[in-house]
C-alpha positions, -999 to 999 in steps of 0.1 A, spaced: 271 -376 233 234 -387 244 213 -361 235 189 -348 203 214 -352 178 211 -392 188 178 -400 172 185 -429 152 166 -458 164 143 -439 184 106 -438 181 79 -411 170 97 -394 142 76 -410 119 80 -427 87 113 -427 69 108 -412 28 134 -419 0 144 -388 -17 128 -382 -50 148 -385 -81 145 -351 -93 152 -336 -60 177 -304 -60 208 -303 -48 190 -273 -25 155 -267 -24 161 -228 -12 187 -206 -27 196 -198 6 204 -234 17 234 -235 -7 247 -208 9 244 -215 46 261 -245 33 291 -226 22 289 -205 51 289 -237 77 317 -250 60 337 -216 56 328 -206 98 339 -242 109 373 -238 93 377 -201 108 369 -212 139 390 -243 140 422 -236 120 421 -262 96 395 -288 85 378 -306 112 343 -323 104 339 -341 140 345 -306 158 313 -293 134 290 -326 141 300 -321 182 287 -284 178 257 -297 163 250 -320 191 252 -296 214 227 -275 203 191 -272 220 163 -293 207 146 -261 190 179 -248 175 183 -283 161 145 -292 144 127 -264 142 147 -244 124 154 -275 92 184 -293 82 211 -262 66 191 -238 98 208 -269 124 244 -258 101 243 -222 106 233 -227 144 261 -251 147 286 -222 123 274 -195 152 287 -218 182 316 -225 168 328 -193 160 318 -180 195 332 -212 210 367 -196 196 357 -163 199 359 -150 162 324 -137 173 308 -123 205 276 -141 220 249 -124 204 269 -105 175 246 -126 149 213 -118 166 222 -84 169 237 -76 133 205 -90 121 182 -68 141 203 -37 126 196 -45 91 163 -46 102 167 -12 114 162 -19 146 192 4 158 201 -18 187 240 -20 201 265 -47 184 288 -65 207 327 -60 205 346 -79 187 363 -107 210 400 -117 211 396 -147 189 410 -182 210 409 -210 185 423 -243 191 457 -255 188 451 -277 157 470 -286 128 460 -324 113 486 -342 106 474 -351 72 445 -342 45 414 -362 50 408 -386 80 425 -420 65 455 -425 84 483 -461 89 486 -477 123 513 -505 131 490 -519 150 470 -557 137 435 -553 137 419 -564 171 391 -581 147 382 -602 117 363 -608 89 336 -629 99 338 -629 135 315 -617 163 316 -586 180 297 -566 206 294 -526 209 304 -515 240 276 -499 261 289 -473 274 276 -433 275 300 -406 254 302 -371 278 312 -357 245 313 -364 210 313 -400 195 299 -419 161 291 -450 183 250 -446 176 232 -454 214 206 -477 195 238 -503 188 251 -501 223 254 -537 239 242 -552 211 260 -581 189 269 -578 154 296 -599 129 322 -581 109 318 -580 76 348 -556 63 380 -544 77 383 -508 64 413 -485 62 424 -468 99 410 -435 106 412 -403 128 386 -418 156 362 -385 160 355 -392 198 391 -374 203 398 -352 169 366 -332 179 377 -320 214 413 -311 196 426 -341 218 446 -360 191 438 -376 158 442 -411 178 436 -429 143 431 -470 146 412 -496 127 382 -493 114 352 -520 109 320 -525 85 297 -546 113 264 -561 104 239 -557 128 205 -577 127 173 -553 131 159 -579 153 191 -577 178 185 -541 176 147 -533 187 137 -566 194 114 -597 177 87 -571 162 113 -549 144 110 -554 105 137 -579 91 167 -562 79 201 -557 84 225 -527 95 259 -524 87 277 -494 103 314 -484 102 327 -492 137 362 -479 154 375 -505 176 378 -487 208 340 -494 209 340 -527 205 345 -555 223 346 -599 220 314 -608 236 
């Protein structure tokens, strides 16, 4: 999905800082348990495990909801549109509870019939087996497809159309593009490419290299 959540790549964000050694598991007290909270809503509101449907609800959230209010803030707003998304809660019922306990006094919605997907997986985790022979080797050339998601996907848009040679063939997984829309687990092979910075942004970019894990629905022999 092209939209805030796809910042990799992109420029203005400013410089990139290692984490320090000492740093916390949580800075804030209250990070650790919007953390638990995030994790605890997405399951509610999903019916089982489902990490892809929580990154597609982060996506979709507006750019304010998704900066300005910090890393575990972007979790909680994704845990509220989930659970509304299945109805566990009505629109509003957060914004509104919170008012009250500041004694504002103002009206709480009802709670909804909950609707939550149809979804079992069909296995802990997201390693699955396929029949199928890898469409790829070790070694050889491949191209990301350049196409644009309408929903979610882990194909980054700063690797689209751009070349790369595989370096690893890694166990078959659910592919995300399909488990986060509750449209099947569709699991297939999975690929460690290793993209060269300058292929990526050009003959000024810094010299490195990239590797990213790559399903192979999105890519292609160029």
């Amino acid at each position: 999905m092209d939209g805030i959540a796809d910042m990799g790549g992109t420029r203005g964000w400013g410089p990139v800082r290692p984490p320090r050694r000492d740093e916390p598991v949580f800075e804030e007290s209250w990070q650790g348990r919007a953390f638990a909270l995030a994790i605890l809503s997405s399951r509610i509101a999903c019916g089982g495990i489902n990490p892809d449907a929580f990154r597609h609800a982060q996506e979709r959230l507006g750019r304010a909801a998704y900066l300005d209010d910090g890393y575990y803030g972007r979790w909680l707003n994704a845990a509220e549109l989930m659970l509304t998304d299945s109805a566990v809660l009505a629109p509003g019922a957060i914004e509104a509870r919170a008012r009250n306990l500041r004694d504002e006094g103002v009206e709480e919605p009802s709670t909804p019939e909950p609707a939550r997907p149809d979804y079992t997986p069909t296995a802990e985790g997201s390693l699955r087996t396929v029949d199928t022979t890898p469409a790829f080797t070790v070694g050889g050339r491949v191209r990301a497809k350049h196409m644009s998601v309408p929903g979610h996907t882990r194909l980054p848009g700063y690797v689209r159309g751009h070349t790369g040679v595989v370096e690893v063939i890694q166990p078959a997984a659910v592919l995300p593009d399909t488990n986060a829309h509750f449209q099947g687990e569709n699991p297939q092979h999975v690929y460690s490419v290793r993209f060269d910075s300058h292929e990526l942004w050009g003959t000024d970019a810094e010299p490195f290299t990239l590797i990213l894990e790559m399903y192979e629905t999105y890519l292609e022999t160029p």
